[in-house]
N, C-alpha and C positions, 0 to 999 in steps of 0.2 A: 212159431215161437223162436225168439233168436236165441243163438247160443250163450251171449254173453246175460243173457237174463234169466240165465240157470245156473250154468259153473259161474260164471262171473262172478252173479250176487254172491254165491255159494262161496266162492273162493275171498272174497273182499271178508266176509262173514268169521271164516277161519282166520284169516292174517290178524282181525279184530279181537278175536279168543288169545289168539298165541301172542301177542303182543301183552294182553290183560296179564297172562297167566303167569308171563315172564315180570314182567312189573312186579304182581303179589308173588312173585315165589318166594317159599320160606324153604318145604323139606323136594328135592329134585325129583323124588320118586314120584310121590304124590303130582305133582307139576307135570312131571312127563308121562302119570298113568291117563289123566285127565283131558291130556292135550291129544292122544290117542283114542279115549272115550270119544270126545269132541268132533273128532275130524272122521271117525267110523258114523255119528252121527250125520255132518254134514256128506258125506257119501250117498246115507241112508235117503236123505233128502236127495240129493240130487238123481239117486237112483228111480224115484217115485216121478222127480220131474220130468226124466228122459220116458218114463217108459207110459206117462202120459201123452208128450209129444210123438212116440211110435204111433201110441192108442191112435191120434189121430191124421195120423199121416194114413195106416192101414185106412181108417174109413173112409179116406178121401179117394186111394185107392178100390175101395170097394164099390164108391161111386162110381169110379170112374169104367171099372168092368162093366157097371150094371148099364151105364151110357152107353157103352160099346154093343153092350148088348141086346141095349133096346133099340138103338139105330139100324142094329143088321136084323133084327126080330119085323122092325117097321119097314126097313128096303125087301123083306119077304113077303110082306102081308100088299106094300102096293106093286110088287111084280107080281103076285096073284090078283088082285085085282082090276089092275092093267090086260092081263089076261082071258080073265073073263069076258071082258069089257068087248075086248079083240073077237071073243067068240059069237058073243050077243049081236056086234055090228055086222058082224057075218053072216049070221044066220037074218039079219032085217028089224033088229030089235034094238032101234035104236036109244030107241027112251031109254032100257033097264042097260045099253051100252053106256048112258051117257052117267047111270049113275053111280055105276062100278070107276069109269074114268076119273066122278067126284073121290067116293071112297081112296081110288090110288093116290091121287092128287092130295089128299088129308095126310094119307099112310107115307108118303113122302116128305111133309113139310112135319112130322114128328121125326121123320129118319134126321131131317134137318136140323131140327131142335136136338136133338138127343146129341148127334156130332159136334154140332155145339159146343155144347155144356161139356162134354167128355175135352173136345182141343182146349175150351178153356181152363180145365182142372189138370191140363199137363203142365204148366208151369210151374205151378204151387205145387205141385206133386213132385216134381224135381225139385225147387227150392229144400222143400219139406226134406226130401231123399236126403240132400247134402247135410243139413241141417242136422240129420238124425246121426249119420255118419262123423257129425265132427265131435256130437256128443258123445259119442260110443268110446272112440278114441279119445275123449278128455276122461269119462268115465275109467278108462284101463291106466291111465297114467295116473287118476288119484288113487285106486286101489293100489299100484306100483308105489307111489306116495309114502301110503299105509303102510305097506311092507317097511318102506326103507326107516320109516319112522319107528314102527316095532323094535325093529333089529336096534336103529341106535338107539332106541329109551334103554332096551336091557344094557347095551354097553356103557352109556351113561350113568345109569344105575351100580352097572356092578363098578365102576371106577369111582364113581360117591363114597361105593360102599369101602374101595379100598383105603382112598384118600382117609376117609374117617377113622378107620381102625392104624393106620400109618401114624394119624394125628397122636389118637392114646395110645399108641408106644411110647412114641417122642415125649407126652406131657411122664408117662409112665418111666421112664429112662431118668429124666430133667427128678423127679420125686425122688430118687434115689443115688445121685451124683453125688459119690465116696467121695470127691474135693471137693466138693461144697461144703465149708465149715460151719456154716450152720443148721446143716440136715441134721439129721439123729442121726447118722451112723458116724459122721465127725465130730459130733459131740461124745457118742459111746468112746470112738477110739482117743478121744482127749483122757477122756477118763479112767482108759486103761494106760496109760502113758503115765498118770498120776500115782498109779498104786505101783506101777513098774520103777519108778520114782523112788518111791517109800522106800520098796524093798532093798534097792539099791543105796538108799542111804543108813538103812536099819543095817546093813552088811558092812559098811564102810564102817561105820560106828562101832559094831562090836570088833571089826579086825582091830581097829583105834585103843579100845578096852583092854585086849590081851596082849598087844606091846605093851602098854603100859603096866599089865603086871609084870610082865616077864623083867621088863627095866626094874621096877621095884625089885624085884627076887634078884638081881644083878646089883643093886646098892646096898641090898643088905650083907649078901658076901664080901662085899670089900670093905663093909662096916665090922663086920663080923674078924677079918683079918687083921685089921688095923688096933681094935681092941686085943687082938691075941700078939700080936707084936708091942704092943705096949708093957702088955703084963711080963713079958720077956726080960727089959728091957727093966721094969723095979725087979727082979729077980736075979739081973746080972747077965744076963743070956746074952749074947749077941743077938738081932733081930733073924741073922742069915739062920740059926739053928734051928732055926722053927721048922718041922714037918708037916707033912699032913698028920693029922689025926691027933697031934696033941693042944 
């Protein structure tokens, strides 16, 4: 199994999610818990793919002992055979020499077969090896991934969250701007301005009130004087004579 036909797909698969998610983002947290769900998923998968590709890398391996093992099991059975064989032509027995000599001859062309099949499963068994080793190593760098991913969704997250609360001060603040003349608090202070007003002209007015009596009480006296100099005056008096009190 290639590699690229496991993280590859896996990986084409994910840029497809997080491309999607960014498009429809509406709230960041949501988007970035999802894109996180997502890719622990796609992990999930790829972790089931690699450790299927091991599954059969090991039985090709286990083949490949059992080939090893049958060819030195088979190269012991026809040097017994071979032997016997050695012993029977020795002794004058040729016939039962000649059929031991068959038997090794058999037990030999299995050692053959066996060796075989074992050098031919070294290839694929090395491929397979590398194969396993590059997934391992693609496997630790998406979990590395994952981490780095975690870490910045929270940072993102909590800078969403600050931006937003930064936002309702500012709109909070902008609600209540004393020189804005149109809020209600420059409308209150219009309106106390207005009775500050009043009172201010209610005090101008009565100071206005009380000169003018006091002037009245001032024309009357000199009204008052001039009648008592007159009467002076049919009476014979010079006007200087006049004192107070008469």
């Amino acid at each position: 199994m290639a590699k690229q036909s496991i993280l590859g797909r896996i990986s084409q698969l994910v840029r497809a999610n997080i491309n999607s998610l960014i498009d429809q983002a509406e709230d960041p947290q949501l988007m970035l818990d999802q894109l996180v769900r997502d890719f622990t998923n796609s992990i999930a998968e790829a972790e089931s793919a690699v450790a299927q590709t091991i599954g059969n890398l090991r039985l090709l391996e286990q083949d490949h002992r059992e080939d090893v093992e049958a060819a030195a099991d088979w190269g012991r059975k026809a040097l017994a055979a071979s032997a016997k064989a050695d012993e029977l032509r020795s002794a004058g027995n040729t016939t039962d020499a000649d059929k031991f000599d068959n038997l090794a001859k058999v037990a030999l062309s299995k050692q053959m077969s066996s060796e075989a099949e074992a050098r031919d499963a070294e290839p694929t068994i090395a491929s397979q090896t590398q194969v396993v080793d590059q997934l391992k190593r693609g496997l630790e760098t998406m979990r590395g991934k994952l981490e780095e991913l975690r870490s910045k969704r929270d940072q993102l997250v909590a800078r969403s969250k600050t931006a937003a609360a930064q936002s309702q001060v500012m709109d909070a603040v902008k609600s209540i701007d004393v020189l804005d003349p149109t809020s209600e608090i420059g409308r209150f202070e219009e309106k106390i301005r207005r009775e500050e007003a009043k009172v201010l002209g209610a005090q101008e007015l009565a100071a206005s009130s009380l000169d003018a009596q006091f002037n009245s009480l001032e024309d009357y006296g000199k009204q008052t004087e001039i009648e008592a100099r007159l009467a002076a005056l049919k009476s014979g008096r010079a006007p200087g004579a006049i004192t107070s009190g008469q």
